[in-house]
C-alpha positions in Angstrom: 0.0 0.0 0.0 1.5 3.5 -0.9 1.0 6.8 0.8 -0.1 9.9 -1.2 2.2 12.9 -0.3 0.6 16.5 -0.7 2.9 19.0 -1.6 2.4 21.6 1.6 3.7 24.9 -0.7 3.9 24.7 -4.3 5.8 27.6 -7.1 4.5 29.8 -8.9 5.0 32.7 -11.0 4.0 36.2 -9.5 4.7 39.3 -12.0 7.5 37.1 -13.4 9.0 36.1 -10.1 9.2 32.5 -8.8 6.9 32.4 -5.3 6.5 29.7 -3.0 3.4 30.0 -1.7 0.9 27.4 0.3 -0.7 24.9 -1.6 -4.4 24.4 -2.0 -4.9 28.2 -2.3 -7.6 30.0 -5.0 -6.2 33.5 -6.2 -8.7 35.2 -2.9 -6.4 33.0 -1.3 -3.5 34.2 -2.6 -4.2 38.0 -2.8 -4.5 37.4 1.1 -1.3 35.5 1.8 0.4 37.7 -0.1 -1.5 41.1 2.3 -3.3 42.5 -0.6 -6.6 43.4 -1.2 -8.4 42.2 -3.7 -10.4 46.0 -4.7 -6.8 47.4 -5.6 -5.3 44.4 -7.4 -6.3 43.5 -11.5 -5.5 39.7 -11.3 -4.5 37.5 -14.8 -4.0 34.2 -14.0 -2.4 32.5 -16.8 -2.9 35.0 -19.4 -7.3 35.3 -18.4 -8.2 38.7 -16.6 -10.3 37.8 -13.8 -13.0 39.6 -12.4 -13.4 39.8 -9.2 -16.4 37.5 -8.8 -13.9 34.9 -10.1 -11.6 35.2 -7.7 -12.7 32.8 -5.1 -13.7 30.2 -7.7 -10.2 30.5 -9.8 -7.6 27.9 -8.2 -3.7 28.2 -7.8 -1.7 25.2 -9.1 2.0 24.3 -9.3 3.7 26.4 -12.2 0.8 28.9 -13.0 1.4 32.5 -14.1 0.0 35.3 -12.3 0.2 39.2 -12.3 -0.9 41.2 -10.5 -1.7 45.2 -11.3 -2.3 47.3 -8.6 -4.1 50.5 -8.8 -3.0 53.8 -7.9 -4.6 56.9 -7.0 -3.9 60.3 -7.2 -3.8 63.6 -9.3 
């Protein structure tokens, strides 16, 4: 009998950067972990915009691509 082994972090690609970040996270998740919130930040994940509706559906795996825009105010 063999024993399935969960990764605890996997890596992924944030604005072009390898991240090691937790695994089993959705890109809320992620936004989170990573202290930012969600109203300032555009998210593509793996070249698809998400809106923000999608962001607690939209999964994190091993190796995807993500960046992440934030918006700035000001005048």
């Amino acid at each position: 009998m063999s024993e399935t082994t969960v990764a605890a972090t996997i890596t992924v690609r944030v604005n072009g950067d390898p991240r090691e970040i937790p695994a089993g996270l959705c890109v809320a998740g992620l936004l989170e972990h990573l202290d930012l919130h969600p109203r300032m930040i555009v998210v593509e994940h793996n070249g698809e915009i998400l809106r923000r509706e999608q962001l607690e559906e939209a999964a994190v795996n091993e190796g995807d691509q993500l960046e992440l825009v934030h918006f700035v105010g000001g005048g």
